[in-house]
C-alpha positions in Angstrom: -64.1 45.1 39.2 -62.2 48.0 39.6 -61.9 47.8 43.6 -59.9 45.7 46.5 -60.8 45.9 49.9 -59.8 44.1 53.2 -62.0 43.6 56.3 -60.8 43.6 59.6 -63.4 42.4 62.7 -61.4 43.3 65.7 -60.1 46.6 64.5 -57.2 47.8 62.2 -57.0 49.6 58.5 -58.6 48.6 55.6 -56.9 50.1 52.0 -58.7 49.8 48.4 -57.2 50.5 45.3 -59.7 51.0 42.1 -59.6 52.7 39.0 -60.3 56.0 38.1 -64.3 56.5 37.4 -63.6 57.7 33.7 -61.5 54.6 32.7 -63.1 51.7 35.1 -66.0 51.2 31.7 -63.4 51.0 29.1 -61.5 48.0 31.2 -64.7 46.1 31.5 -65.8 46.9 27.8 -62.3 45.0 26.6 -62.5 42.3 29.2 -66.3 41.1 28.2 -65.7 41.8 24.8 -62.3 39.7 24.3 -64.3 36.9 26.8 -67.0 36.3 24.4 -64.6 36.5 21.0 -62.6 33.3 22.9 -65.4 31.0 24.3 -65.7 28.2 21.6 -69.7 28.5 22.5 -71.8 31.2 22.5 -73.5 32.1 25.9 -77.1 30.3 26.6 -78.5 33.5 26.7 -81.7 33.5 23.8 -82.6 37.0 24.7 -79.5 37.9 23.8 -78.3 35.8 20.9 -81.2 33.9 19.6 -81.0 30.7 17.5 -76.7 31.0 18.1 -77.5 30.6 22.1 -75.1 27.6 23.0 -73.8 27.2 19.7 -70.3 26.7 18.1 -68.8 30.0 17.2 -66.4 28.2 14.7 -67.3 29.2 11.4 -66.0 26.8 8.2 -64.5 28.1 5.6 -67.0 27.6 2.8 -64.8 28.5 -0.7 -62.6 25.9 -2.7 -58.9 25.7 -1.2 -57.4 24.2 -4.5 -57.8 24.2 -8.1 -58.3 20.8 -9.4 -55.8 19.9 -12.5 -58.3 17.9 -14.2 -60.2 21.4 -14.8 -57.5 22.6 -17.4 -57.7 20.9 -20.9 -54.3 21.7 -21.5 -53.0 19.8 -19.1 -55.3 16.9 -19.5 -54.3 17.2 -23.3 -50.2 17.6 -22.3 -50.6 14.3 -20.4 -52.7 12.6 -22.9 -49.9 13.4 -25.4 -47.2 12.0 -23.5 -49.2 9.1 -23.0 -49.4 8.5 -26.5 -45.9 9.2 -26.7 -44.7 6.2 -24.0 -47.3 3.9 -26.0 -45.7 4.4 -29.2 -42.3 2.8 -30.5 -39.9 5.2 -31.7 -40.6 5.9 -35.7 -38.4 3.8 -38.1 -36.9 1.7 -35.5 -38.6 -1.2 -37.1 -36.8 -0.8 -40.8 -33.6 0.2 -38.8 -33.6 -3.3 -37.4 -34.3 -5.0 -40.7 -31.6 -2.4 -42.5 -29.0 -3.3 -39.4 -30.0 -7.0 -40.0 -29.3 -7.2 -43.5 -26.2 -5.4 -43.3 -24.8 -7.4 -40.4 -25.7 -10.8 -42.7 -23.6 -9.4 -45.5 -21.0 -8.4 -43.2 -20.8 -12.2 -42.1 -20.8 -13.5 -46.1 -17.5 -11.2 -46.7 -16.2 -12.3 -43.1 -15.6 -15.7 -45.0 -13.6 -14.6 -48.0 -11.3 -16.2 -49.4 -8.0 -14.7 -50.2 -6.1 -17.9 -50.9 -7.3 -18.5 -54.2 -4.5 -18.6 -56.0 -2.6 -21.4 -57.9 0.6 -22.0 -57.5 2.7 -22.3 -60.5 3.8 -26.1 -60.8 6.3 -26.0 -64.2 9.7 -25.2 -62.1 12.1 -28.0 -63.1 15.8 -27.8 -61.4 17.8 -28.1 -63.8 20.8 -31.0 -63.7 24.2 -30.5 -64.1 26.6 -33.4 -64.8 29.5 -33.6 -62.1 33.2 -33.5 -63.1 34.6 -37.2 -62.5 38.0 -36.3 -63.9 39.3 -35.1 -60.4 42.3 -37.4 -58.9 43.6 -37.4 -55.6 47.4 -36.9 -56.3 49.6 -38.4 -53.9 53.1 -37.7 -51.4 55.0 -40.5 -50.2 55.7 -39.3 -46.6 59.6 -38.9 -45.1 60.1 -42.0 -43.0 64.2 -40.6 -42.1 63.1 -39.2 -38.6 65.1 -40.6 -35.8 64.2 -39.8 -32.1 66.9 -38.2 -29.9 67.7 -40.6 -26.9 68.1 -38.7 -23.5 69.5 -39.8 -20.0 68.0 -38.8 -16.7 70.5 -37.4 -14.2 70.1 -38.2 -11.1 71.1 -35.9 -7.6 72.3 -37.3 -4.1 69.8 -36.8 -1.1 71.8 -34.0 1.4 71.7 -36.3 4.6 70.3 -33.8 7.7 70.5 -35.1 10.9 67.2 -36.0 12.7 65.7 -32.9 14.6 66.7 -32.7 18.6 63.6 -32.9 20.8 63.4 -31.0 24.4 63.4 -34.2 26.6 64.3 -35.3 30.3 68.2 -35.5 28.9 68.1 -32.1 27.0 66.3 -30.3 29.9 69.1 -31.1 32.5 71.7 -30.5 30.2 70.4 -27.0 29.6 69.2 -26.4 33.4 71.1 -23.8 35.3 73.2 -25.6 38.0 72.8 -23.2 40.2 68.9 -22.6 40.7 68.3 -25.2 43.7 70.7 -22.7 45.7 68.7 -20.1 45.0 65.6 -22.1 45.9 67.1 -23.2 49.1 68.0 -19.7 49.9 64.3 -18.6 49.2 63.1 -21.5 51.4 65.5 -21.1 54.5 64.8 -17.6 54.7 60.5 -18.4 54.4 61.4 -20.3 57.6 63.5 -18.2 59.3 60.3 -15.4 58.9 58.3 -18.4 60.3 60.4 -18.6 63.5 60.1 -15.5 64.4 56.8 -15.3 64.3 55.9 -17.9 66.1 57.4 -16.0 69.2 54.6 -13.1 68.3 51.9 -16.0 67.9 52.8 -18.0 71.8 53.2 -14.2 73.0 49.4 -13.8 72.0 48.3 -17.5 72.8 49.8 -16.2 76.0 48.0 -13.1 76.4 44.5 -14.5 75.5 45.0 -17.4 78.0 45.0 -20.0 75.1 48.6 -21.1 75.3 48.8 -24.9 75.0 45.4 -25.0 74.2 43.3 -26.3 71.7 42.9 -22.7 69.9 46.6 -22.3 70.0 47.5 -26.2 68.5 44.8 -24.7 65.8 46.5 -21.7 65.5 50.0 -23.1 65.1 48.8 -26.0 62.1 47.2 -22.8 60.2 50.8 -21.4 60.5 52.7 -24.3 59.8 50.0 -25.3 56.7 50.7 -21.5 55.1 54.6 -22.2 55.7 54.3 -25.8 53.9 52.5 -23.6 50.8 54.8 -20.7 50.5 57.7 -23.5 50.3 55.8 -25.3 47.5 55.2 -22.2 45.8 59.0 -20.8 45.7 60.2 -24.6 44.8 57.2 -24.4 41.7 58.0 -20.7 41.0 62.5 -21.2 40.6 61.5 -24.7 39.5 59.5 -23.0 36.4 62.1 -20.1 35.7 64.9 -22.2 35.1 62.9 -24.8 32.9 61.7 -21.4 30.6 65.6 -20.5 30.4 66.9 -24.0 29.6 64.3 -24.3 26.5 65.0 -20.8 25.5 68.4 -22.0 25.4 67.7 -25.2 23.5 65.9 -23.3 21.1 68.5 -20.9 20.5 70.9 -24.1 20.0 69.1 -26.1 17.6 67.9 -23.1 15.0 71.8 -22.5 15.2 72.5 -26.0 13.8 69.6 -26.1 11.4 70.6 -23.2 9.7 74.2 -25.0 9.2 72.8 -28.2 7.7 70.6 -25.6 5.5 73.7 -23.7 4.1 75.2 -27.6 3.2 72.5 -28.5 1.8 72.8 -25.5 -0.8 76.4 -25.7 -1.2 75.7 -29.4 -2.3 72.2 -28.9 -4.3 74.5 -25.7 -6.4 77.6 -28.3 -6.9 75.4 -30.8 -8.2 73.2 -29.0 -10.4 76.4 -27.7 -12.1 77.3 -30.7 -13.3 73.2 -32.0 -14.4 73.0 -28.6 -16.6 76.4 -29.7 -18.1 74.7 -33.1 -19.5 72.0 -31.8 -20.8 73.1 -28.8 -22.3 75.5 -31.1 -24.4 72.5 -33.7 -25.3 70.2 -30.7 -26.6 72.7 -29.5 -28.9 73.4 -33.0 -30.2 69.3 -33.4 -30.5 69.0 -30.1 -32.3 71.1 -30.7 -35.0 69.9 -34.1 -35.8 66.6 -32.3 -36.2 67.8 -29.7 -38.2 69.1 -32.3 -40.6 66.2 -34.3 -41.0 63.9 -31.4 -41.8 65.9 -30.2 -44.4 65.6 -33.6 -45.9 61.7 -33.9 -45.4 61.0 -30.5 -46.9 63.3 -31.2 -50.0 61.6 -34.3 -50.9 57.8 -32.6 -50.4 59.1 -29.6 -52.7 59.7 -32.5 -55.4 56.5 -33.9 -55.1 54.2 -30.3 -54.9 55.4 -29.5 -58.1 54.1 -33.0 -59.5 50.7 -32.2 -57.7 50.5 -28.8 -58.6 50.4 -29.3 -62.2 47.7 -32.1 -62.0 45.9 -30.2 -60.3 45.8 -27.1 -62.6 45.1 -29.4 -65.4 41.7 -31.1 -63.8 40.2 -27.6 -62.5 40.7 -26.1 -65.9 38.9 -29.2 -67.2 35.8 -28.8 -64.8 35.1 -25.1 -65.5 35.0 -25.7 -68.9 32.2 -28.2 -68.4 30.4 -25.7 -65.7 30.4 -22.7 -68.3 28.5 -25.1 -71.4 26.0 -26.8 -68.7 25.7 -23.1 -66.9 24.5 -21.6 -70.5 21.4 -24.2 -70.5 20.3 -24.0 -66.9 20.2 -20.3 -67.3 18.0 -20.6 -70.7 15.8 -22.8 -68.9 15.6 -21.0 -65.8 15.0 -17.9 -67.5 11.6 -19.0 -69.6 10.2 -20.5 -66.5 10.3 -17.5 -64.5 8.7 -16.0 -67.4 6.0 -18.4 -67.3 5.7 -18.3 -63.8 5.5 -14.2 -63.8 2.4 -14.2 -66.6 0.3 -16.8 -64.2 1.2 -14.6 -61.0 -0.2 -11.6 -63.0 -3.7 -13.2 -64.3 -4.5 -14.2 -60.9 -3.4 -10.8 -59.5 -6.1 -9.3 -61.5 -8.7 -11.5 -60.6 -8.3 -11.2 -57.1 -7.9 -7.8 -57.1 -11.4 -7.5 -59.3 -12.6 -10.0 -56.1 -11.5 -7.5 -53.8 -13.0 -4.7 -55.9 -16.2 -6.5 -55.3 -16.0 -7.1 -51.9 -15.1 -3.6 -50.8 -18.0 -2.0 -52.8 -20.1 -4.8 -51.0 -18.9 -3.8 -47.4 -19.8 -0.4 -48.4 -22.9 -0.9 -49.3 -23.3 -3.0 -46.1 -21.9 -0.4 -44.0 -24.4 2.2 -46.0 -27.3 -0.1 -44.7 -25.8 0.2 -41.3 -25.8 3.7 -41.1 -28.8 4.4 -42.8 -30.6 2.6 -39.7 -28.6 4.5 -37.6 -30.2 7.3 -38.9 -33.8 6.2 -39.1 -33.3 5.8 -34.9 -32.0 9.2 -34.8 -34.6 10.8 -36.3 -37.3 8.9 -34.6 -35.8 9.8 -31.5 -35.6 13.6 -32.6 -39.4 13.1 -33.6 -40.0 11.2 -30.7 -38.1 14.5 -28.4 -39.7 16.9 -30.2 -43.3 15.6 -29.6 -42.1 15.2 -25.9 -41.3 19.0 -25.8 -44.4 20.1 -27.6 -46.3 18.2 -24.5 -44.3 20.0 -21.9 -44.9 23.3 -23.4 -48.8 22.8 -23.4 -48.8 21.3 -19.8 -46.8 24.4 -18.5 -49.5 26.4 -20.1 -52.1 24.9 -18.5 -50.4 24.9 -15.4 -49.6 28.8 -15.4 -53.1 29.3 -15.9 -53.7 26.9 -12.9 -50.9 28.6 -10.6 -53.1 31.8 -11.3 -56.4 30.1 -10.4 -54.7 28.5 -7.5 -53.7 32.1 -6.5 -56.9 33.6 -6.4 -58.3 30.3 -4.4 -55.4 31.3 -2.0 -56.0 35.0 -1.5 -60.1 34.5 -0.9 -58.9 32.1 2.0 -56.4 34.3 3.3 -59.0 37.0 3.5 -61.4 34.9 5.4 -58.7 34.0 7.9 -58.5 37.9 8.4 -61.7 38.6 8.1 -62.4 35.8 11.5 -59.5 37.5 13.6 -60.6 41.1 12.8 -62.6 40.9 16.1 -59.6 40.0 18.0 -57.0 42.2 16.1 -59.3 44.8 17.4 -59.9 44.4 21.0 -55.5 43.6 20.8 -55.1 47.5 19.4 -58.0 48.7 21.9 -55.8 47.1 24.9 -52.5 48.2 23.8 -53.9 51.9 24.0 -55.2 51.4 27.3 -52.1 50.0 28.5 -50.3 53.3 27.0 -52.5 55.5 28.5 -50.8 57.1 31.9 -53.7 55.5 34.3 -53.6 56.3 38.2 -55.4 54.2 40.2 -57.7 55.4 43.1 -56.3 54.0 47.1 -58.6 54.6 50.1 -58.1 53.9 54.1 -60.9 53.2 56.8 -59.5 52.4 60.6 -61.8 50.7 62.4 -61.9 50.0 66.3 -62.0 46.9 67.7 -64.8 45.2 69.5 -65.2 42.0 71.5 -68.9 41.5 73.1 -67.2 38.9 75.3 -65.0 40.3 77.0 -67.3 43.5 77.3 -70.0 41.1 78.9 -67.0 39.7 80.9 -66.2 42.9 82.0 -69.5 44.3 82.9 -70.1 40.7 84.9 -67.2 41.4 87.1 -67.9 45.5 87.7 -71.0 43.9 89.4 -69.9 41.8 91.1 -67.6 43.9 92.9 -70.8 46.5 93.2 -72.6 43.8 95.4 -69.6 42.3 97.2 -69.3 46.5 98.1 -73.0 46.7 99.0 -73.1 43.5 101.1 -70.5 44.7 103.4 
């Protein structure tokens, strides 16, 4: 194990590296020993391990791994309990409903009472009063002396204007300036006279481009002649134009001239005329006004004569009618006063019944409500019962499971120790290598040379050495 060689046949150097003698048994020791703890058989060796030759070297644990809960009485009991508990409705919920029942029916019954019971009193009679008849419409005899006041419409003369002047063909040459068309001919002759000499420059270039009385040149000159024709129109059109915008301004200034003339006239005449209306009718007012004035003085004499007439009747018929008021008033007030009575006494019996209804009623819904919450209460305590039982359960199955936890414990602790007890083998031959492989180990290296040797070519050689020894001879 503890060596390494190389051979070499034709010659060279062999090297071996091996352990040291003292620590070359304590290598193989670990190695066989950590082989055989492995191997899931053992060896087929009976000599060496007898019956266990070729066997399975797994070795089942043979304790219990868990506590069984059914083992514990106190659990079995805790879950028995609760059991019981599920099974069983909660105590007095069976009265409750009867109690809740019965209260809700009488809770119906005073749902329906009635609280319009009472009579109304039926022995009001209005009482009658006799009307006055003694009341007579007194009557005025109206003034018939009103005349109406006759007035005469005045009439005013139209101010005759003249009819507005229009800007026509006759006004426009009236108001033209004379002496435009000279200044338009002017424009025009000296247009042409720019044209003539021009023309001279135009046959001097015909001339020099060797188009003179050609067709270039007749094109040339229309151009010319077509541009002449237009700047012609255009100074006719443009003095033509000016002197029509100065005649109209002109006009314009001529005819607001003369309306504001005819305007002033027309004042002069409307202020002369109204003079003389204002005159008129002043005098018919004041003519009007005092024919009014006498006529109401008139009417309101004769209506003073004939209020004091009125007034007195009058007086005379109301002092007669409040007398009759104040003797019927004293009997509708007796009467009035002894039915009210009446009335009050009725109002007050059936006060007193109602309110001993009511009496009755509200010691009813009390009783009712009582009923209510007396089944309230019969659930409450059967559910307290009902929790309480509950708690007393889960106290006994914790118990029981404590007691279980520590079984369970032990059960867990023997395996665990097994498990250790199965890798002790192992741990071991782990910490026997680990010191090994700390200990400061050198290992032993050794050199052989060996020459090389080739029975071929020796033969090879030796063949031809003798041949040359007879070739040598034969000579």
């Amino acid at each position: 194990m503890g060596k390494g060689s190389q051979q070499v046949q034709s010659g060279g150097t062999t090297r071996t590296v091996s352990l040291p003698e003292y620590a070359d048994p304590y290598f193989r020791r670990l190695l066989k020993g950590a082989e055989e703890a492995t191997q899931p058989f053992y060896p087929d060796d009976p000599d060496t391990y007898g019956d266990l030759a070729g066997e399975s070297t797994y070795v089942p644990y043979g304790g219990e791994r868990i506590a069984p809960s059914e083992d514990y009485g106190d659990i079995g009991t805790s879950r028995a309990m609760v059991r019981g508990i599920a099974e069983t409705p909660i105590g007095g919920l069976d009265e409750a409903v009867a109690l809740q029942r019965r209260g809700i029916a009488g809770l119906e019954g005073l749902a329906k009472y009635n609280t319009a019971a009472f009579d109304p009193y039926t022995g009001f009679q209005a009482g009658r009063a006799d009307p006055y008849s003694g009341f007579q419409a007194g009557r005025a005899d109206p003034f018939a002396g009103f005349n109406e006041s006759q007035f005469q419409a005045q009439r005013a003369s139209e101010f005759g204007f003249d009819p507005a002047r229009q800007f026509t063909g006759a006004e426009v040459q009236q108001y033209m300036d004379p002496y435009m068309q000279n200044v338009v001919d002017v424009q025009k002759r000296e247009a042409r006279e720019d044209f003539g000499r021009s023309q001279a420059a135009r046959d001097a270039g015909a001339v020099t481009a060797g188009a003179f009385g050609g067709s270039r040149q007749a094109v040339q000159q229309g151009m010319a002649e077509e541009g002449l024709r237009e700047q012609l129109g255009d100074i006719q059109a443009a003095g033509s134009q000016a002197a029509f915008q100065q005649a109209m301004k002109a006009f314009e200034s001529d005819r607001a001239a003369q309306m504001d003339v005819d305007a002033r006239r027309a004042a002069e005449a409307a202020r002369v005329q109204g003079i003389d209306i204002g005159e008129v009718a002043r005098t018919e007012a004041s003519s009007a006004a005092e024919a009014a004035r006498t006529q109401q003085a008139r009417a309101a004499e004769l209506a003073r004569t004939q209020g004091i007439s009125l007034d007195e009747a009058a007086r005379v018929q109301s002092a007669e009618a409040a007398e009759l008021a104040r003797t019927q008033g004293i009997s509708l007030d007796e009467a009035a006063r002894i039915q009210n009575a009446e009335a009050a006494e009725r109002a007050r019996v059936q006060s007193a019944r109602e309110a001993s209804r009511q009496f009755g009623a509200g010691q009813g819904l009390a009783a009712y409500q009582a009923a209510l919450g007396a089944g309230r209460g019969l659930v409450d305590y059967g559910e307290r019962a009902r929790a309480a039982d509950i708690q007393g359960a889960q106290l006994l199955e914790t118990v029981g499971r404590d007691i279980r936890g520590e079984d369970q414990a032990r059960l867990d602790l023997a395996y665990q120790d097994f498990l250790r007890q199965q890798d002790y083998p192992m741990r071991q031959y782990e910490r026997f290598a680990g010191l090994l492989s700390g200990m400061p180990i050198q290992p032993d290296i050794s050199t052989a040379t060996y020459q090389a040797y080739n029975p071929i070519q020796q033969a090879l050689g030796a063949g031809i050495s003798g041949l040359g020894l007879y070739r040598g001879l034969s000579r």
